[in-house]
C-alpha positions, 0 to 999 in steps of 0.5 A: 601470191609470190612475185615470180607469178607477176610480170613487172608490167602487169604487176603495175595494174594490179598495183592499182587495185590492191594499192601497191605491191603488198595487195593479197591476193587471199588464197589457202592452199590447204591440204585434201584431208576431209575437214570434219570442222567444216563439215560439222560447221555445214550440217549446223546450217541444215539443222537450223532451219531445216531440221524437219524437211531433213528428217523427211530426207533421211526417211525418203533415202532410208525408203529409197534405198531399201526399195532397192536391195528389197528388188535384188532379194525378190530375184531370188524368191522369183527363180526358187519359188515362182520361176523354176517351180514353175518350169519344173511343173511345166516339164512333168506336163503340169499347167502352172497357176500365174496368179501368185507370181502376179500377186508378187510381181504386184508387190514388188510394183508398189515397193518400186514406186514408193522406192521412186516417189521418196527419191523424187522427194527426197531431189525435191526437198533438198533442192530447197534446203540446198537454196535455203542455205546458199541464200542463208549463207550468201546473206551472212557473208554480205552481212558480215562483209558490211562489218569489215573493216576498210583494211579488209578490203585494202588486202584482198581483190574484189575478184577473190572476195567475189569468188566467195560469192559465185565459185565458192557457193556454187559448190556448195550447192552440188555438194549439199543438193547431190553429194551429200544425200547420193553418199548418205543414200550410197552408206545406207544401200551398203549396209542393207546390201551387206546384211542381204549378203551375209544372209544368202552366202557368208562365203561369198559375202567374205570373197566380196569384202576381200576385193573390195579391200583391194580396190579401196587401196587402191582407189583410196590412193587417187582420190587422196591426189585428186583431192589435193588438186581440188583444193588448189583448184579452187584457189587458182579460180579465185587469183584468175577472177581477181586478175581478171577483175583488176584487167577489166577496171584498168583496161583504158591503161592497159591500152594507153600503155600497149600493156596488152602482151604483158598482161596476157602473159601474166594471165597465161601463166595463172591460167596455166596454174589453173590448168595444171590444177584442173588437169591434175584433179579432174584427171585423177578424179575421171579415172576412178569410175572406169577403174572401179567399174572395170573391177567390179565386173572382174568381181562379177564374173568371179562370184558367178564362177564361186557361185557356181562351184558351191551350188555344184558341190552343195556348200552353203545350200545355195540355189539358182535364185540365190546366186542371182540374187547375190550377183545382183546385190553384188552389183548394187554393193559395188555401185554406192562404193563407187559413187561414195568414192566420186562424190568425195572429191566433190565433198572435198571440193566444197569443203574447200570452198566453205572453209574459204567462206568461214574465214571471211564469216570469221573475218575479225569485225570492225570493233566499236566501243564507242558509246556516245551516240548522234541524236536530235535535240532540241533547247527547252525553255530553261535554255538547255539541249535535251534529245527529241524524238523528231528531226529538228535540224540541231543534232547533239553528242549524246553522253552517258556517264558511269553514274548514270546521268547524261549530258549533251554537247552540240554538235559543231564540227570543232576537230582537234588532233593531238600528237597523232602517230599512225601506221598501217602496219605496226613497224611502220609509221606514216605520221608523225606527231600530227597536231591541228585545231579546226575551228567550226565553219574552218577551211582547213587544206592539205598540200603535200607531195603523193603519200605525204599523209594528206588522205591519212589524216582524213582516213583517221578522223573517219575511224576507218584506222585506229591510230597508234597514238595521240588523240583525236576529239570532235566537239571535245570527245574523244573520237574513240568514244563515239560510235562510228556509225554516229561519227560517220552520220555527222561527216561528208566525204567526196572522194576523188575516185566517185563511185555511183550505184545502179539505180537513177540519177535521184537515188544516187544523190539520195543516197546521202540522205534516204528520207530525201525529198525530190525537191531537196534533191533538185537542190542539192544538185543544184548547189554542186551545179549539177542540176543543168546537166541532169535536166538534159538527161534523157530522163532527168532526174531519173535517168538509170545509171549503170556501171559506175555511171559509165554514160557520164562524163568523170566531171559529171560523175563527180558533180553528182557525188558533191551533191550526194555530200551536199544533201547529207547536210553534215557539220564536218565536210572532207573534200579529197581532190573533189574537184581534180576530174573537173576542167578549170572552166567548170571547176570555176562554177562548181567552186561557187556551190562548193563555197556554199556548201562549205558555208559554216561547215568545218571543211577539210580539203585536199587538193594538188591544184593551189588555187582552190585552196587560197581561200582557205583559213588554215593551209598545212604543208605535209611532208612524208608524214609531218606538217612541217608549215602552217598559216593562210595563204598570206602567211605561208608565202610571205615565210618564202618556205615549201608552200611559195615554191610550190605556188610560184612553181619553183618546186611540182607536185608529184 
């Protein structure tokens, strides 16, 4: 989106969220032309699962709407063979018989109410399928959204991502449950009203085709500038639920640093942007009903006036019965017209939405070509690993070769980085000639200034990114050979920013291990020096937390999310400022069971505060991308280098 739609105040907050000025706010503005790919891409999903029931809908519709023209040609036999028959007995003084016009009247109740049954379930059924495809669709998205890679969501606001799932879906759903079938229903009525015309009145059917020619010019004009609007409608709502997204989460440093005026200018002006847009469309699209109505009663009342003149003067050999019944069909002819140009904005509309959809579903995946996989194993008695089909604690590099054998390394938590560049973006390089050894049950921590690198390098032993070039190893494999999932299953993470699920305090430190027992959770937490809290909780352990655990404290938010590590049991362990949300008192306590949790693990560690890193076998000073000092605590203060001045305060952290 460009800049000049941010206040520079506001455009701090939203730095928060999107990581720097550089966040997407992942919007398409495209044009209003009807998306036939789209459309195409929509009618696959009804024709996946719902072939059957659509089938029924196109009978129900075809039905519908017969019953309907059937009704505007018994007009014509009611007044020339019942009605003025009738009328003209009764003037010579004759009693009329009412039974046929009954019998008829009869005819056309049942035509009627099977007309009203198949639009009844004709709503019925394409509810359901509507839902079916919602659902459907809904499903693939999350599916697909579990694919992604973390850069995906590096560009692109939860507002906006959260738009495809609400806004997005939700025209969808008017367009498949009501759109769709009202115009299918509207081009079914216009061909049977059109071959009822041509049979009554050629002359009159060729005046009808003459307006309605006029009109479409100019309806067709609107509805192309309405539909251009719908399109940027749709947009706008997803930049004003990303902003407001961003305004909820960082509303305490909204207030800290009065950036309330700021931030409602800034959400003034996109919603002004979504205003004009919704002005513009709605303004363009309400008009078309008054203009089209309007023209048809011209055109009604022109008919009625042609009409007339030919059944005077004998043209055509038109009746009473047959001028109403034409003037009746003429109404029905203009009526879909009008609704097929009403519903095409709405089509449009949705069109939109579902290709804003699309292009997430076609979002490019998270790519895995690793092949080597995390199994059980066990020793057997020759002394050598092989897989086992239960938990057994020990876990092995499962590795298949080209000729067919397979090997098995323990897994250990021995982590090298060789010569490693990477970059976010191709023409920027964020690290530089990168180069560690972590030796199983190693302390290695990271100090280094904010965007010194630090965060990078464990992002990259995640495989959350691809480096650009060296090589990183895990138990001597090459990490881009080991499925990422796998990869993944044999690391803990605690993250500086804790995230807790809705669900009980259990299910949240469960989370590192779903096949947990209750007494396996009580230890874990009670290693993260967890457990007392917890056990003042009005539930306990299952005490319902919501909102990121919003009734917890940010200590005991992250106390928990060191349990959750704690209970995964991984060989490799990253701690990233695990303990920065801690008071230094607690931090002491915590510090115990980190030590124990960090017991014959691999740990990497970064961290501001100096002091929990002393322990550590390896501390390595970064700098804008490079580790310029290495060496234990002893080491690098008796080189009198960046780390002594860090630790004796000449130079700050920032």
């Amino acid at each position: 989106m460009p800049a000049r739609r941010r206040k520079p105040a506001a455009g701090d907050m939203m730095m928060m969220k999107r990581g720097g000025p550089g966040g997407s706010r992942a919007v398409t503005k495209g044009g209003a032309k009807l998306d036939p790919a789209t459309l195409k891409r929509l009618i696959g999903y009804i024709f996946k699962g719902y072939k059957l029931r659509f089938f029924i809908v196109f009978i129900c519709i075809i039905l519908s709407a017969l019953a309907g023209v059937a009704g505007s040609l018994f007009l014509k036999e009611l007044i020339n063979d019942y009605i003025d028959p009738m009328v003209k007995l009764r003037q010579s003084g004759g009693t009329p018989d009412l039974t046929p016009l009954v019998w008829e009247l009869v005819k056309m109740g049942a035509v009627f109410l099977t007309g009203m049954i198949c639009a009844f379930l004709q709503q019925r059924i394409m509810v359901t399928i509507s839902q079916g495809i919602q659902k459907s669709i809904r499903d693939e998205m999350f599916e697909k959204m579990q694919r992604l890679p973390v850069s995906y969501f590096d560009r692109h606001t939860h507002g906006d991502i959260m738009s495809h799932y609400t806004n997005d879906i939700d025209t969808l759903r008017q367009m498949l449950s009501q759109s769709i079938p009202q115009a299918f229903s509207s081009v079914i009525t216009i061909l049977a009203v059109f071959i009822s015309m041509c049979v009554l009145s050629l002359p009159l059917t060729g005046f009808v085709i003459v307006s309605l020619i006029l009109m479409m010019m100019l309806t067709g004009k609107i509805a192309g500038k309405s539909g251009k609007f719908f399109v940027a409608q749709q947009s706008s709502i997803a930049e004003v639920n990303g902003y407001i997204e961003e305004m909820i989460n960082g509303q305490k440093v909204v207030k800290v640093f009065n950036h309330e005026k700021p931030a409602e200018e800034a959400f003034d002006e996109l919603n002004e942007e979504l205003y004009t847009n919704a002005r513009e469309a709605n303004g363009f699209a309400n008009i078309l009903g008054p203009i089209n109505n309007n023209l048809g009663h011209l055109q009604y009342a022109m008919i009625a006036v042609l009409g007339g003149v030919l059944a005077i003067n004998h043209i055509g050999g038109l009746l009473l019965g047959d001028i109403a019944a034409f003037l009746q069909l003429s109404r029905s002819f203009m009526m879909p017209i009008n609704q097929i140009v009403q519903q095409f904005n709405f089509i449009i509309m949705a069109l939109a939405g579902a290709k804003r959809i699309f292009t997430l579903i076609d979002e490019k995946p998270e790519t895995d070509e690793g092949y080597v996989t995390l199994v059980n194993a066990k020793t057997n008695a020759n002394g050598e690993i092989e897989e086992s089909d239960e938990r057994t604690g020990m876990w092995a590099w499962k590795h298949p070769h080209g000729t067919g054998g397979v090997t098995y390394t323990p897994l250990k938590g021995d982590v090298t980085m060789d010569d490693v560049d990477f970059g976010y973006v191709e023409d920027k390089i964020v690290l530089h000639n990168v180069t560690l050894f972590a030796e199983p049950g190693q302390k290695i921590a990271f100090v280094g200034s904010t965007g010194a690198g630090k965060t990078t390098i464990t992002n990259l032993i995640n495989r959350f990114y691809d480096i650009a070039d060296g090589k990183i190893r895990y138990d001597g494999i090459n990490i881009n050979k080991i499925k990422k999932d796998d990869l993944r299953r044999s690391l803990g993470m605690v993250l500086q920013a804790t995230n807790l699920f809705t669900g009980t305090v259990k299910e949240n430190i469960r989370y590192g291990k779903l096949d947990a027992t209750d007494e396996e959770v009580v230890a874990a937490a009670k290693l993260a020096n967890a457990d007392d809290f917890i056990c003042r909780l009005p539930q306990g352990y299952d005490t319902m937390l919501t909102e990121n655990g919003a009734q917890l404290s940010q200590g005991q938010r992250q106390l928990i999310a060191i349990a959750r590590a704690a209970i995964a049991d991984p060989p490799v362990m990253i701690l990233d400022e695990a303990t920065s949300s801690i008071d230094t008192r607690t931090e002491e306590i915590v510090q115990k069971g980190m030590d124990s949790l960090m017991n014959g693990r691999t740990v990497f560690v970064i961290a501001h505060r100096l002091s929990t890193v002393k322990n550590s076998d390896v501390i390595m000073v970064l700098e804008q991308g490079r580790i310029i000092e290495r060496g234990n605590h002893e080491k690098l203060i008796a080189e009198r280098g960046r780390y002594y001045k860090l630790y004796t305060g000449a130079f700050e952290l920032d």
